[in-house]
Each structure stands twice: as C-alpha cells, then as structure tokens.
C-alpha positions as CSV (number, residue, x, y, z in Angstrom):
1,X,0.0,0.0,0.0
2,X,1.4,3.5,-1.2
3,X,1.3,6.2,1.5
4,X,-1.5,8.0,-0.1
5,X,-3.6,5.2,0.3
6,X,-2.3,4.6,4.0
7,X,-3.1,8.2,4.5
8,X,-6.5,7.8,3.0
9,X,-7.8,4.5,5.3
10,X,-5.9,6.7,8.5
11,X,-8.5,9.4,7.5
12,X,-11.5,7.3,6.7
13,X,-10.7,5.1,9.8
14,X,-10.9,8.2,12.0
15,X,-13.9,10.0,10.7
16,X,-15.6,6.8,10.9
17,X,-14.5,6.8,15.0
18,X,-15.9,10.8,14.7
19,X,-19.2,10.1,13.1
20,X,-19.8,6.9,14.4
21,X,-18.0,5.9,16.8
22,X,-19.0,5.8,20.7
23,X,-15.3,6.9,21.5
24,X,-14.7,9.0,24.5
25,X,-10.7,9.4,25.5
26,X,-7.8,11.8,25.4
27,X,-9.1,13.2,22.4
28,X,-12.1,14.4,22.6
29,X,-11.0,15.3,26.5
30,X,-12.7,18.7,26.1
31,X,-15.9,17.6,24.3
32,X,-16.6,20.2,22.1
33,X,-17.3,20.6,18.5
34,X,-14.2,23.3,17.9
35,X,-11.9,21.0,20.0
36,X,-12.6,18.2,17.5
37,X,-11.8,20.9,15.0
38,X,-8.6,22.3,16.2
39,X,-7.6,18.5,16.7
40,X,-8.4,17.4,13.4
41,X,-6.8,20.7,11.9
42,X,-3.8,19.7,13.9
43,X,-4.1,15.7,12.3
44,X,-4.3,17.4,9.1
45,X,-1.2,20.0,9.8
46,X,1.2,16.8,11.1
47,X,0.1,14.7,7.9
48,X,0.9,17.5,5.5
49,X,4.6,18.7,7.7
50,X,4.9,15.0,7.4
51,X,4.7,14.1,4.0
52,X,6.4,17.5,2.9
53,X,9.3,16.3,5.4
54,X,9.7,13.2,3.7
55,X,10.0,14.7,0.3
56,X,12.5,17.4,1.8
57,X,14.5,14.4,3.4
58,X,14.2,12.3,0.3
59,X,15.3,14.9,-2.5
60,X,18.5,16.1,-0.1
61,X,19.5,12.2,0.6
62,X,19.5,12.3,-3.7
63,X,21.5,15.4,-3.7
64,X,23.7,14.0,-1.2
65,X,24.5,10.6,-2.7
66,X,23.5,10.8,-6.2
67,X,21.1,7.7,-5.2
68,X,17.4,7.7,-4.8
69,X,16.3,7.1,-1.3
70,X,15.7,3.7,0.2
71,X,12.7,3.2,1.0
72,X,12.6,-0.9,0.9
73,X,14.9,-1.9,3.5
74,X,14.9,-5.7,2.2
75,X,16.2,-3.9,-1.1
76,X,19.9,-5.7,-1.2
77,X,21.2,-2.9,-4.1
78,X,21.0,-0.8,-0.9
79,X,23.6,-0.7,1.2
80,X,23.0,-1.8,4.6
81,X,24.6,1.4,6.1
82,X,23.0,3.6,4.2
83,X,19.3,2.0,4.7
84,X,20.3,2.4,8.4
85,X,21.3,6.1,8.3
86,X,18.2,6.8,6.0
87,X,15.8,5.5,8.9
88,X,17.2,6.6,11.5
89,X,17.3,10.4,10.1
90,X,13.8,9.8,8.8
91,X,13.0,8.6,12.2
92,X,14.2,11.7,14.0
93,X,12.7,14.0,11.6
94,X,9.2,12.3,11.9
95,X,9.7,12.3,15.5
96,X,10.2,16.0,15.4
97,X,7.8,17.1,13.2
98,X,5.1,15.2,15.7
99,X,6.3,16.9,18.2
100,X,5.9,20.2,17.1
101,X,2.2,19.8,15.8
102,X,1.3,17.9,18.8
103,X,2.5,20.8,20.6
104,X,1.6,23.5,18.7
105,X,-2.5,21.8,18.7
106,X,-1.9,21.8,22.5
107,X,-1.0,25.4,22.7
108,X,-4.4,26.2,20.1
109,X,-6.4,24.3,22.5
110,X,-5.1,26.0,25.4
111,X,-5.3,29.6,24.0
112,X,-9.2,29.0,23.5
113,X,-9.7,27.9,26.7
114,X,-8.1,30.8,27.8
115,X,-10.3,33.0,25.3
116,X,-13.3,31.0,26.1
117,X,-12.6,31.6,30.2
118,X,-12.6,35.4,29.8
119,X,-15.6,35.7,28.2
C-alpha cells in the first residue's frame, strides 16, 4: 500500500471513530465541537509537515548521494549502512515534526480555553 492510500484508510478510519464511533478518550478530552476541529486541523497539519518532510528528506538524501532514497529496506542494491542512516534520520525527523504539531494543537487548545474563560 502506497502512502496515499495509508493516508486515506488513517482518514477514513478516524472519521468513521468521529461520526460513528461511541469513542470518548484523550481526544475528545474537552468535548466540544471546535476542539474536535482544532484537533483534526492539527491531524491534518502533522500529515501535511509530514509528507512534505519526507519529500524534503528524500530529495536532499539524492543530492547528497547521487542515489534515490531507500525506501525498501529488504532492497539488497541498498547498502545496509545507508538503509540504516536513511531511517534513522527519517525517524528523527518524523519524531520531530510530531512533536511540534502535537505541541503546537496543545497550545491552540489551550489559548481557547483561555479565550473562552474570559468571556
């Protein structure tokens, strides 16, 4: 499965669990319509820094090497080292770039709590 498709089941999976779904947890914590929102924004923000991450990470490993990325690590052409570095710098970029949104939708929620408070 390509990572559009992935993407596309991820999406479908959790509007199902939105619509549907008789799920109360850490994410829908607050309970409110705009919450969801903000959240889902912030879903959509880490896919998209995600996917634009990957492309960043892939075109400068082409640059770097003159070789595509790997991106099948049973791939023998590969070297082993270099499948190695690839993940674990794809790794650490992913893991960044979920800090960040998880942080930044956080912060958002926070700020209209804030808001809503002082009203």
């Amino acid at each position: 499965m390509d990572r559009a498709a992935a993407i596309a089941v991820a999406l479908s999976c959790f509007a199902a669990i939105v619509v549907w779904g008789p799920f109360r947890g850490p994410l829908f914590d607050g309970g409110s319509f705009v919450n969801i929102l903000v959240k889902l924004f912030g879903l959509a923000v880490s896919l998209g820094a995600g996917a634009l991450a990957n492309k960043t990470l892939e075109g400068l490993w082409e640059k770097k090497t003159g070789k595509p990325a790997p991106k099948d690590g049973t791939d023998l052409s590969d070297s082993l080292p270099g499948v190695l570095v690839f993940a674990v710098v794809s790794a650490g970029v992913g893991a960044i770039v979920h800090v960040l949104t998880q942080r930044g939708t956080k912060s958002a929620l926070a700020r209209m709590k804030k808001t809503a408070d002082e009203v």
